[in-house]
C-alpha positions as CSV (number, residue, x, y, z in Angstrom):
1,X,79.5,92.6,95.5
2,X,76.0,92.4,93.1
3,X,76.2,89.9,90.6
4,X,76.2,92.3,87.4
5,X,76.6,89.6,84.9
6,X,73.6,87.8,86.6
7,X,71.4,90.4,87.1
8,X,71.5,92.0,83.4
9,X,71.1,88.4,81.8
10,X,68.3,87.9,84.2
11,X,66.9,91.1,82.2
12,X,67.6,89.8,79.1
13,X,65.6,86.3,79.4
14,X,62.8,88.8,80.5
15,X,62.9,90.6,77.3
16,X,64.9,93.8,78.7
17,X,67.8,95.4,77.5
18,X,69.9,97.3,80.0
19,X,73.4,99.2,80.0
20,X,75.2,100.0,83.0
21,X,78.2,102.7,82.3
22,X,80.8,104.5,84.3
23,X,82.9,107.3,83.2
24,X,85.7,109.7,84.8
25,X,84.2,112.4,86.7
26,X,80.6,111.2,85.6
27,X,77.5,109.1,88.0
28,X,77.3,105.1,87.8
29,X,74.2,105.0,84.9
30,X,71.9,102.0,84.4
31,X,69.3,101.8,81.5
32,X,66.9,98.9,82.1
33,X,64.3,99.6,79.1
34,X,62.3,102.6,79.8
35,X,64.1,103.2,83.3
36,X,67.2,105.4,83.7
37,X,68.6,105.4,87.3
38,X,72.3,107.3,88.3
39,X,74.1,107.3,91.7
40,X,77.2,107.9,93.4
41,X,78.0,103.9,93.7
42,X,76.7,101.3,91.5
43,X,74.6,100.1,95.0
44,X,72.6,103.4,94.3
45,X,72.2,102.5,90.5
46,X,70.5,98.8,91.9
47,X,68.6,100.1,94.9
48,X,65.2,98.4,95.0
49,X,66.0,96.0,92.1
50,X,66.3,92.4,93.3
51,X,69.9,91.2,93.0
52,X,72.2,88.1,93.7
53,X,75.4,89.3,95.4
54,X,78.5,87.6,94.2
55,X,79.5,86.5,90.9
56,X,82.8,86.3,89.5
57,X,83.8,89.2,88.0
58,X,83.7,92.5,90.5
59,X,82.3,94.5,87.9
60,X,82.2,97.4,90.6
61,X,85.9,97.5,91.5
62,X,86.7,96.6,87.4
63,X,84.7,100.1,86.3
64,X,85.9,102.3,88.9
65,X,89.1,101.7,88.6
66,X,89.4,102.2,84.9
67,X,87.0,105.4,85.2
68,X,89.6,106.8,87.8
69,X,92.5,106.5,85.1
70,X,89.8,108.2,82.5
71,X,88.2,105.3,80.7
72,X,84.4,105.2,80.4
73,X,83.3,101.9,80.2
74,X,80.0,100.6,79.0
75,X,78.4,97.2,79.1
76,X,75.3,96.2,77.8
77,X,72.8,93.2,77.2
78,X,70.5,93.6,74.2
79,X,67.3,91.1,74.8
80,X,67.2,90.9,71.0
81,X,71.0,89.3,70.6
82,X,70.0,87.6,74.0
83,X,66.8,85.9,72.8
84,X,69.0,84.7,69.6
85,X,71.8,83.6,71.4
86,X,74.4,84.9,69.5
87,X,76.4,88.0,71.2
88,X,74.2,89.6,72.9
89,X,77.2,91.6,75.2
90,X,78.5,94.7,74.5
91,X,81.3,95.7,76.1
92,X,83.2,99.3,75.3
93,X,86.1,101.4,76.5
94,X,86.9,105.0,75.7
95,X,89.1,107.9,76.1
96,X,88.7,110.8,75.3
97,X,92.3,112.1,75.1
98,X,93.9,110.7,73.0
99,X,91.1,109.1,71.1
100,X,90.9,105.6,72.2
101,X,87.7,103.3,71.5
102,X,87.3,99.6,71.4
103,X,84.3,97.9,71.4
104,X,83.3,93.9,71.1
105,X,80.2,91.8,71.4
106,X,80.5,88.5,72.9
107,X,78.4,85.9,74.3
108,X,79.1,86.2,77.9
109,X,80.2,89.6,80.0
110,X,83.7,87.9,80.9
111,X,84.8,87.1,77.3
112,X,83.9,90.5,76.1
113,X,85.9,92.5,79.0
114,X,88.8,90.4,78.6
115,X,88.7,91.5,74.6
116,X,88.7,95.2,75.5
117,X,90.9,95.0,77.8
118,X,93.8,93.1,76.1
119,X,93.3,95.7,73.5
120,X,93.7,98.1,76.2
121,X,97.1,96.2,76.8
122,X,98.1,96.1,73.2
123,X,97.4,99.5,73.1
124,X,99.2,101.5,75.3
125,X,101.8,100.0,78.3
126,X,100.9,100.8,82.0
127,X,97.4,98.4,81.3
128,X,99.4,95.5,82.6
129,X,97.5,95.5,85.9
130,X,93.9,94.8,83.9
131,X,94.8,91.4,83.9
132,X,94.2,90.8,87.5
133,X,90.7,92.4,87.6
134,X,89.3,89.2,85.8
């Protein structure tokens, strides 16, 4: 499993913002500054980039598995928020049909997902499950 959270705050102390995004029937996308990479699996999207493996949430698993019931879902690091310390995470989930978007920024990857998510929850039963992904 690659250390997501890791890697794009490793980005961020290096003055980078990146966004790594899934969506239903779309590739895995990662934006790292002036770079734009897409693969079938997020191990294509990191090919050739130095990563830990681990890390506590499995971001991989997490995305797909809210893609495959048609959520995109976007999280990103801004270098600018980073270098201020505030909130520099974005985390965001949509869907199309019928219309749902919520969005937070945070200060770490795991407190933003669990706000989307138990919006998610709130939102519309059957999310239940989402609560085990974290």
């Amino acid at each position: 499993m690659i250390d997501v959270e890791e890697a794009m705050e490793r980005w961020g102390e290096q003055g980078l913002t990146s966004l790594l995004q899934l969506g239903p029937g779309t590739p895995w996308r990662l934006w790292l500054s002036r770079e734009h990479r897409e693969g079938a699996t997020l191990a294509e999207c990191f090919a050739g980039v130095p990563v830990r493996q681990g890390g506590s949430i499995d971001v991989e698993l997490l995305m797909s598995e809210l893609a495959e019931r048609g959520l995109t879902v976007l999280l990103k690091l801004d270098h600018e928020r980073w270098a201020e310390r505030g909130k520099p995470w974005t985390c965001l989930l949509s869907e199309e049909e019928p219309g749902f978007v919520v969005r937070t920024d945070d200060k770490t990857m795991r407190r933003g997902l669990e706000a989307v998510l138990a919006e998610l929850r709130a939102w519309s039963p059957g999310w239940e499950w989402t609560a085990e992904l974290l």
